[in-house]
C-alpha positions as CSV (number, residue, x, y, z in Angstrom):
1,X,-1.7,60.3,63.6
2,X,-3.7,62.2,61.2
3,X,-2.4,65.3,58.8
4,X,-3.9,68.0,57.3
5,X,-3.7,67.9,53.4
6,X,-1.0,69.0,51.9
7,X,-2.7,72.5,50.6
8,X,-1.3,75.5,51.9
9,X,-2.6,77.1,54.9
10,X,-3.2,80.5,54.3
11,X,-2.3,82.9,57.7
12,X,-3.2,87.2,57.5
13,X,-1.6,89.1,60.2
14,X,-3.0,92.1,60.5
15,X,-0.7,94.7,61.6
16,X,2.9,95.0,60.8
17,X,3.9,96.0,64.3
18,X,6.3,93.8,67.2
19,X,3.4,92.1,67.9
20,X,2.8,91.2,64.3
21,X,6.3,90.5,63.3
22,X,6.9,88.4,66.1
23,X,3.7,86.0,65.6
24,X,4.4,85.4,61.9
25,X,7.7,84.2,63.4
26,X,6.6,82.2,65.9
27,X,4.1,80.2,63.4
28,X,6.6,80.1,61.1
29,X,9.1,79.1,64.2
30,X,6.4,76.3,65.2
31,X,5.0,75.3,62.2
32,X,7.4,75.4,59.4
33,X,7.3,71.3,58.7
34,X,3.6,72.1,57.2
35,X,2.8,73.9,54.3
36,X,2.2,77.4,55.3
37,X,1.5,80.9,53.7
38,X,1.8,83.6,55.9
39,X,0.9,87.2,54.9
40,X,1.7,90.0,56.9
41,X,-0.6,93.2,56.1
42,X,0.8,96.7,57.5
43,X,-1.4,99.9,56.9
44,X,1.7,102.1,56.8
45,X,3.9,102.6,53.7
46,X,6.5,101.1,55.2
47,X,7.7,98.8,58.6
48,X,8.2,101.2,60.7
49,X,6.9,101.8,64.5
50,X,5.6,105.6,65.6
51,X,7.6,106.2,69.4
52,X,10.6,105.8,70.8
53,X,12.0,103.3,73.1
54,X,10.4,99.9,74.5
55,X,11.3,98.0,77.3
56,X,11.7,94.1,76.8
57,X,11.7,92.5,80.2
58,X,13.2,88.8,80.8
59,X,10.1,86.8,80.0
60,X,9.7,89.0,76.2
61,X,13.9,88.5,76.0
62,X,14.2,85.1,76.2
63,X,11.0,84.5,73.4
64,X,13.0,85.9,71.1
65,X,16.0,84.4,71.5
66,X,14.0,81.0,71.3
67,X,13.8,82.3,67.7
68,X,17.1,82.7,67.1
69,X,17.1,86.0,67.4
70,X,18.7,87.2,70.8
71,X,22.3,87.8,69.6
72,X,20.7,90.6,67.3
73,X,18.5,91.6,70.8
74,X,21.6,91.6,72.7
75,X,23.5,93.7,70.5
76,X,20.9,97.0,69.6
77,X,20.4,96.8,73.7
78,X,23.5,96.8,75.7
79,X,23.9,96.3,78.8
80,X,22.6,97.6,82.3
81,X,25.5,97.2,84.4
82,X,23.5,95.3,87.7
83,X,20.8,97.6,87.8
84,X,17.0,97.8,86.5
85,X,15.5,101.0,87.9
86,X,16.4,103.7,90.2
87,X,13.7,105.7,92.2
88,X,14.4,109.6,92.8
89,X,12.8,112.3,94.4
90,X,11.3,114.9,92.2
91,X,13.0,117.9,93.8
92,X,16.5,116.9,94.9
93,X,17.0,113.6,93.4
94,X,17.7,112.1,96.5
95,X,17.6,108.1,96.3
96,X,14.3,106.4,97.0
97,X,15.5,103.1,96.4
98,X,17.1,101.3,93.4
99,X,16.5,97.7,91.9
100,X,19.0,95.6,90.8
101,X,19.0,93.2,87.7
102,X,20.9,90.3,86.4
103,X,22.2,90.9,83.0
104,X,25.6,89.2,83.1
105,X,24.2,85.9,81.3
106,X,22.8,85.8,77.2
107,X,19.4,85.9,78.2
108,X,19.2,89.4,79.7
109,X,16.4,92.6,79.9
110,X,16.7,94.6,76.7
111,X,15.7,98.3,76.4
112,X,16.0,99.3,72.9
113,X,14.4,101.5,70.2
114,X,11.4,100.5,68.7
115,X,12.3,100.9,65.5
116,X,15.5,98.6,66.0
117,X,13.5,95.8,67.5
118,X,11.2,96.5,64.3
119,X,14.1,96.1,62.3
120,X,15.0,92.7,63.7
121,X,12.0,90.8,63.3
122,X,11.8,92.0,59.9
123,X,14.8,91.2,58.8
124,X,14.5,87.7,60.1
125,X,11.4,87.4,58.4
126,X,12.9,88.1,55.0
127,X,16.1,86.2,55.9
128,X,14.2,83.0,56.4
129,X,11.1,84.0,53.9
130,X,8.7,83.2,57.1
131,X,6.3,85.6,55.3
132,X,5.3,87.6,52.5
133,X,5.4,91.2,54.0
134,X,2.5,93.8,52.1
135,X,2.5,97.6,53.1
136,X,-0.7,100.5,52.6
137,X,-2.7,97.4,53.5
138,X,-5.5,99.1,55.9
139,X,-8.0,96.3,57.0
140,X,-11.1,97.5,57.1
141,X,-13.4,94.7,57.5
142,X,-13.3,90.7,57.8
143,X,-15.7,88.7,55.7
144,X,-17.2,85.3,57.0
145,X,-16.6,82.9,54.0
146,X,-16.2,78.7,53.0
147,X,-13.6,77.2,54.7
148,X,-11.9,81.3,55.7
149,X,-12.0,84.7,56.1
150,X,-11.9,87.2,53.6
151,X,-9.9,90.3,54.6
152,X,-11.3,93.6,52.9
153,X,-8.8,96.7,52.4
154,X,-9.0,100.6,52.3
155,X,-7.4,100.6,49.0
156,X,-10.3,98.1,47.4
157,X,-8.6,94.9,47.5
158,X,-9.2,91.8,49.9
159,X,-7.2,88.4,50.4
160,X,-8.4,85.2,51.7
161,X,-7.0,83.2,54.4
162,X,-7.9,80.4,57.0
163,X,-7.5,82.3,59.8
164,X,-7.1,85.8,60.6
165,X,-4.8,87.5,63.3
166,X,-5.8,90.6,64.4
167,X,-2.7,92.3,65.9
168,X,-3.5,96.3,65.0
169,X,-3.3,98.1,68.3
170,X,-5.5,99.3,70.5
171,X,-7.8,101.3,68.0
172,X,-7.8,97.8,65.7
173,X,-10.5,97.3,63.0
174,X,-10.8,93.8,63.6
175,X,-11.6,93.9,67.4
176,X,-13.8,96.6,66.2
177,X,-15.6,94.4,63.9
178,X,-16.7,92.5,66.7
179,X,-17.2,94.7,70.1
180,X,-17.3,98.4,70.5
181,X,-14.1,100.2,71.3
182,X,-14.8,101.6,74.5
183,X,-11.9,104.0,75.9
184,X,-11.8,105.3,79.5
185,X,-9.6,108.8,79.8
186,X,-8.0,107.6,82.9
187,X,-6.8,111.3,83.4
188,X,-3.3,110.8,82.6
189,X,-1.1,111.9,79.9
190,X,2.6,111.8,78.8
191,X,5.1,113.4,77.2
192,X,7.8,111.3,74.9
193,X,10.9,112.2,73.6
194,X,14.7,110.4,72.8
195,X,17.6,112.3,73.3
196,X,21.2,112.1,72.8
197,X,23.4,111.2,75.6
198,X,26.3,112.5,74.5
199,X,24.8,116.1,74.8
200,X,24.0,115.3,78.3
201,X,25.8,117.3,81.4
202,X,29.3,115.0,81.5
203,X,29.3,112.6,83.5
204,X,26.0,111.5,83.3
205,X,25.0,110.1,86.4
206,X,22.9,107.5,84.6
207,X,24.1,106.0,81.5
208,X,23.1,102.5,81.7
209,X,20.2,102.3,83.9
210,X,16.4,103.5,84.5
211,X,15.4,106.3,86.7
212,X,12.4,107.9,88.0
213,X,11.9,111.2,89.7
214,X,8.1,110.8,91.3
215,X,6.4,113.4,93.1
216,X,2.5,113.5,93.8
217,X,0.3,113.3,90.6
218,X,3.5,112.9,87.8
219,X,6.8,111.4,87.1
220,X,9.7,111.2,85.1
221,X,11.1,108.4,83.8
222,X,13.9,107.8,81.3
223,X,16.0,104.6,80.2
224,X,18.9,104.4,77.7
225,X,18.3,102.5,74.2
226,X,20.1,102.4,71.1
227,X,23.0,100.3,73.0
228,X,23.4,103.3,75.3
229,X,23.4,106.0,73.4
230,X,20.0,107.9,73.1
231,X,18.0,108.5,76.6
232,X,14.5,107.4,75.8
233,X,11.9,110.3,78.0
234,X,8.7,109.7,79.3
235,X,7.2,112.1,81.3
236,X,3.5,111.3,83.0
237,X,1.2,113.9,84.7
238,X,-2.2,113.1,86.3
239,X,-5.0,116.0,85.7
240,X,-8.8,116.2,85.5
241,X,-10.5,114.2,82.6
242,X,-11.2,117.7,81.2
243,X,-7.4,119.0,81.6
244,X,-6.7,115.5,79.3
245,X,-9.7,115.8,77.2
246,X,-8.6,117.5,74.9
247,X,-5.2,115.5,74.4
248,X,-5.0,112.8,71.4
249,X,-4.7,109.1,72.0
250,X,-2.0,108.8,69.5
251,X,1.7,108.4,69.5
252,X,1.9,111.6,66.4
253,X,0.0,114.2,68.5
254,X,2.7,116.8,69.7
255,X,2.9,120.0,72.1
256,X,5.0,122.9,72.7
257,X,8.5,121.9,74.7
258,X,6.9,125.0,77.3
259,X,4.2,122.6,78.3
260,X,7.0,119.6,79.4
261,X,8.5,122.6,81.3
262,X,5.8,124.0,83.3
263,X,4.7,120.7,84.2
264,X,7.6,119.9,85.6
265,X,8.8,123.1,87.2
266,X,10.4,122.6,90.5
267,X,11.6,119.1,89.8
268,X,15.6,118.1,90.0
269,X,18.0,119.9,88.0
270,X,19.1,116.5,86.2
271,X,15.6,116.7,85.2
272,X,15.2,120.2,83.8
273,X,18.6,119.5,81.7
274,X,17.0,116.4,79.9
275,X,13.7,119.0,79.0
276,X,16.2,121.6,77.8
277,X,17.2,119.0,75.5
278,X,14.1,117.9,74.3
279,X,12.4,118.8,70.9
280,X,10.6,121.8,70.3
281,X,8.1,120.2,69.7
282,X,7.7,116.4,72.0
283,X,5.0,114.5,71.6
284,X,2.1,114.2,74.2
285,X,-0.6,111.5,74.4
286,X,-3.4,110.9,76.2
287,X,-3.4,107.5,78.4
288,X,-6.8,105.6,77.8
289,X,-7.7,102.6,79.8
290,X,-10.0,99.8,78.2
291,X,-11.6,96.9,80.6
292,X,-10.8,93.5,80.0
293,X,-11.9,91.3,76.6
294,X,-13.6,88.2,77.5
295,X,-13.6,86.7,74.2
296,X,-10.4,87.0,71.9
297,X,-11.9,85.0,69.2
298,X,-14.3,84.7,66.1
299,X,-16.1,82.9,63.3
300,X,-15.6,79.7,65.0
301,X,-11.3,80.3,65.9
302,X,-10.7,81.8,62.6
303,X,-10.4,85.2,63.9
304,X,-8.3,86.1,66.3
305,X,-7.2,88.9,68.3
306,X,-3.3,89.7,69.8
307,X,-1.3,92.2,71.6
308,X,-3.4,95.8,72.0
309,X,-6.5,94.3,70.0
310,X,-6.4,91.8,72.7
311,X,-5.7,93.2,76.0
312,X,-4.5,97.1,75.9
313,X,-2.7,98.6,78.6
314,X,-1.4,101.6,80.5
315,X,2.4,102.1,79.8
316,X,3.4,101.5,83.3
317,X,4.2,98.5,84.0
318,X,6.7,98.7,80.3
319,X,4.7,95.3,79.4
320,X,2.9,95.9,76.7
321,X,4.9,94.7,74.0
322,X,6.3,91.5,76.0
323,X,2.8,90.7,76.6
324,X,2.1,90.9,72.6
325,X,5.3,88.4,72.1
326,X,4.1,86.2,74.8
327,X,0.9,85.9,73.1
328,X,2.6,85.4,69.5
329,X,4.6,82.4,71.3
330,X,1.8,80.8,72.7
331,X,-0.2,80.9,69.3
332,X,2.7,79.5,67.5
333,X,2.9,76.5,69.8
334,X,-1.4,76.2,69.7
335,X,-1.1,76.5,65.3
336,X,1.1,74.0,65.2
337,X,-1.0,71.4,67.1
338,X,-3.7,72.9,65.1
339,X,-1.8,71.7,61.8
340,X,-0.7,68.4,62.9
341,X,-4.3,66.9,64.4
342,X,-2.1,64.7,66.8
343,X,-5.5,63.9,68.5
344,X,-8.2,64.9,65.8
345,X,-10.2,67.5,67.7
346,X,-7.5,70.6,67.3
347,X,-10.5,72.6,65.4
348,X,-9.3,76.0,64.5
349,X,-11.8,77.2,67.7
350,X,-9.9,74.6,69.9
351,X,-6.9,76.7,69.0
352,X,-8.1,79.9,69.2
353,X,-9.6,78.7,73.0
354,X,-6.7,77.2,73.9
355,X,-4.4,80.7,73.5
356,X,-7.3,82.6,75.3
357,X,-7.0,80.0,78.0
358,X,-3.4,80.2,78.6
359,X,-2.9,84.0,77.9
360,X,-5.6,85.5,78.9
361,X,-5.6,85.5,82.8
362,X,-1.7,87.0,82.6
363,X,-2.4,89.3,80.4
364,X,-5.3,90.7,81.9
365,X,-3.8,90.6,85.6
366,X,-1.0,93.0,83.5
367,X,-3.3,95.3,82.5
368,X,-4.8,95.7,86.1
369,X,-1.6,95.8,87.5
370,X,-0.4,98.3,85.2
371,X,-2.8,100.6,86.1
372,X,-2.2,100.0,89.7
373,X,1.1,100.8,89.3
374,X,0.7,104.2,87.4
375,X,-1.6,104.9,90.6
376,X,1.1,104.3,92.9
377,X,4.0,106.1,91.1
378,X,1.8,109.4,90.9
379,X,0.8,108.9,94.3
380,X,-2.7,108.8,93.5
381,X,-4.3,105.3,95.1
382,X,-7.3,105.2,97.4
383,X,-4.9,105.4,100.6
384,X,-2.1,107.4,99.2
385,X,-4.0,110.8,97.4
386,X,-4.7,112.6,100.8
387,X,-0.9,112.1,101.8
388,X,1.9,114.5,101.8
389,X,4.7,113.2,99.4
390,X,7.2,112.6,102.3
391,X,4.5,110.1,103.7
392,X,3.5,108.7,100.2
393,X,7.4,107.9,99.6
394,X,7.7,105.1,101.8
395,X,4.7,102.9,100.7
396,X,5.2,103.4,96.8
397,X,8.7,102.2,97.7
398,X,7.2,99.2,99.4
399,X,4.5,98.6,96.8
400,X,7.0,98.9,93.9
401,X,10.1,96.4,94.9
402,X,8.2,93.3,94.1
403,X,6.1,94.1,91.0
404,X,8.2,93.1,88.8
405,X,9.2,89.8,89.5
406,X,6.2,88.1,88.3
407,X,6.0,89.5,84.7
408,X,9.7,88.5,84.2
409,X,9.7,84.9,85.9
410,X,6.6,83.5,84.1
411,X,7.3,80.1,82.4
412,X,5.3,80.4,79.6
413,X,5.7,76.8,78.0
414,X,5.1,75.5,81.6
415,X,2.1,77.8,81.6
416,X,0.6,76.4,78.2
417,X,1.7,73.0,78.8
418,X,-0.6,72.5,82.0
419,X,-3.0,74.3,80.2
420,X,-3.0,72.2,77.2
421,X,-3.0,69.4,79.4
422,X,-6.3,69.9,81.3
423,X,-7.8,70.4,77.8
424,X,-6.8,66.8,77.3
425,X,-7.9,65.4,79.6
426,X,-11.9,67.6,79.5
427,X,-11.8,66.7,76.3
428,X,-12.4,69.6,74.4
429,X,-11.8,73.5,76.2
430,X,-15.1,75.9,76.6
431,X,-15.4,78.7,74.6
């Protein structure tokens, strides 16, 4: 079996996000027996994610509790008590139907604050030293160079490395390097805000569980974080291209609390006492769409892209960040093969392919689906958009039961593991 030498191998993640935290841990996770160097560059002056809550579903969960991390999950989560989502009508919040969950065992679904999951992965980075963590590191260019990459900064420095790992979001510098960021206003746009249960009308009906109010062309959705204590609100409304146009892509861009209000005018009372609640000033974001990446890889494997550089999505589907981790995971397990040249053909490109290959058909069917599903919770698909709201009820509730099951129940290790193996046996994998 032949090794690498014993040199370091130098790895730059750029972008200090969950994405980015959670690959240096997974290559450190996988690859820890070699000699490694990971670097993790984040713009910002410090780790800290911009919004509010994130949903980590069953597949996202149980990757990080593969790295020893779950009991920490687990505990800035809480529980769910047997349900995943309930559906509302807008206007009287009468039930649409409600989807249950199982979340009695370790391995559970785990809605939590961003900044708390953040806060995990960091800390077990620095706990285990899995990586040397920089901050006001802006990437603004990668450099083609012997044997690496060079990675150039806003500030006037660069670093070298061996490969490069492009996890900064959807407006990322490296993608941007390589193919033209091209944004499609898909029409939609959202308001986001975390409030304090407590200060909620007692009892609240919902403590522990998702719900969503949907009516034609919007919804409201909220879920409990922060181990059930702060209601994370997101509220979507569909309008023309030119009602959004004017609307930032970005998480930072706020509005007046009126705007939340006359938006959603007429909708439950339960609803108008979580907007009463809400900031003075929430923020509101425009919802882009992007089409699918067909190449997540460059300079020969030594670039490569992750999470929103990779594959960015519409919020609705709450996959975006488990579909960063799963990525992160997979890379890990391809590094490390990578490293150890079991069969003497794991070129840094047979790496880099070999992620594509097993991510990149999942992660693309989540972005369509994601959209699809936004379409059918405003009511706004092909056979649904001439309806009444009493007719459209019945079919989202139809479309909607199943979605989910496939994003949570995905083996990824049996996934890369057949994957891996028809690579073996071809030979080599196509680029």
């Amino acid at each position: 079996m032949a090794s690498r030498p014993e040199e370091s191998f130098r790895v730059a993640v750029v972008g200090g996000g969950i994405g980015g935290l959670y690959c240096a841990l997974s290559i450190h996770h996988h690859c820890k027996q070699f000699p490694l160097d990971i670097h993790v560059y984040e713009q910002a002056s410090q780790y800290k994610e911009i919004g509010a809550g994130v949903g980590l579903g069953i597949n996202a969960a149980r990757l990080i509790h593969k790295i020893d991390l779950g009991d920490e999950l687990n505990a800035c989560a809480g529980y769910r008590e047997g349900i995943w989502i309930t559906f509302r009508k807008y206007n009287n919040g009468e039930e649409i139907f409600t989807v249950p969950v199982g979340d009695s065992g370790k391995v559970r679904q785990a809605p939590c604050a961003r900044t708390d999951v953040l806060d995990i992965l960091r800390t077990g980075i620095e706990k285990r030293g899995a990586a040397t963590l920089h901050t006001k590191k802006a990437c603004t260019r990668v450099e083609d160079v012997e044997n690496g990459v060079r990675v150039h900064f806003a500030d006037g420095t660069s670093d070298f490395a061996n490969i490069v790992i492009g996890c900064d979001g959807i407006h990322s510098a490296v993608r941007n390097q390589f193919i033209a960021d091209k944004p499609v206003n898909s029409g939609q746009y959202a308001y986001r805000a975390v409030i304090p249960i407590a200060e909620l009308p007692s009892p609240w009906r919902f403590p522990t569980y998702s719900v969503m109010w949907a009516a034609k062309h919007k919804h409201f959705l909220t879920f409990p974080i922060s181990r059930n204590t702060q209601l994370n609100v997101v509220a979507f409304v569909t309008a023309s291209a030119e009602a959004a146009a004017d609307v930032k892509e970005s998480w930072t861009s706020v509005c007046d609390r009126q705007d939340v209000e006359r938006d959603f005018a007429g909708f439950d009372e339960s609803v108008q006492a979580i907007i009463r609640l809400m900031p003075e000033k929430p923020s509101k974001w425009r919802l882009n769409h992007r089409d699918p990446l067909e190449k997540w890889h460059y300079f020969d494997g030594r670039v490569i892209l992750l999470g929103d550089a990779a594959h960015a999505m519409l919020p609705h589907l709450g996959a975006g960040a488990g579909q960063s981790i799963e990525d992160g995971w997979v890379l890990g397990r391809a590094m490390a093969e990578h490293l150890q040249q079991a069969h003497g053909m794991e070129t840094l490109e047979w790496c880099a392919q070999l992620y594509q290959d097993v991510r990149k058909t999942r992660a693309q069917k989540t972005q369509r689906t994601s959209r699809a599903a936004g379409d059918t919770y405003q009511m706004q698909t092909e056979d649904m958009i001439d309806k009444s709201f009493e007719e459209c009820v019945p079919m989202m509730a139809e479309r909607t039961r199943e979605r989910m099951k496939w994003v949570w129940e995905e083996d990824l290790d049996e996934a890369y593991d057949k994957t891996r193996k028809g690579t073996a046996v071809n030979g080599s994998n196509s680029a």
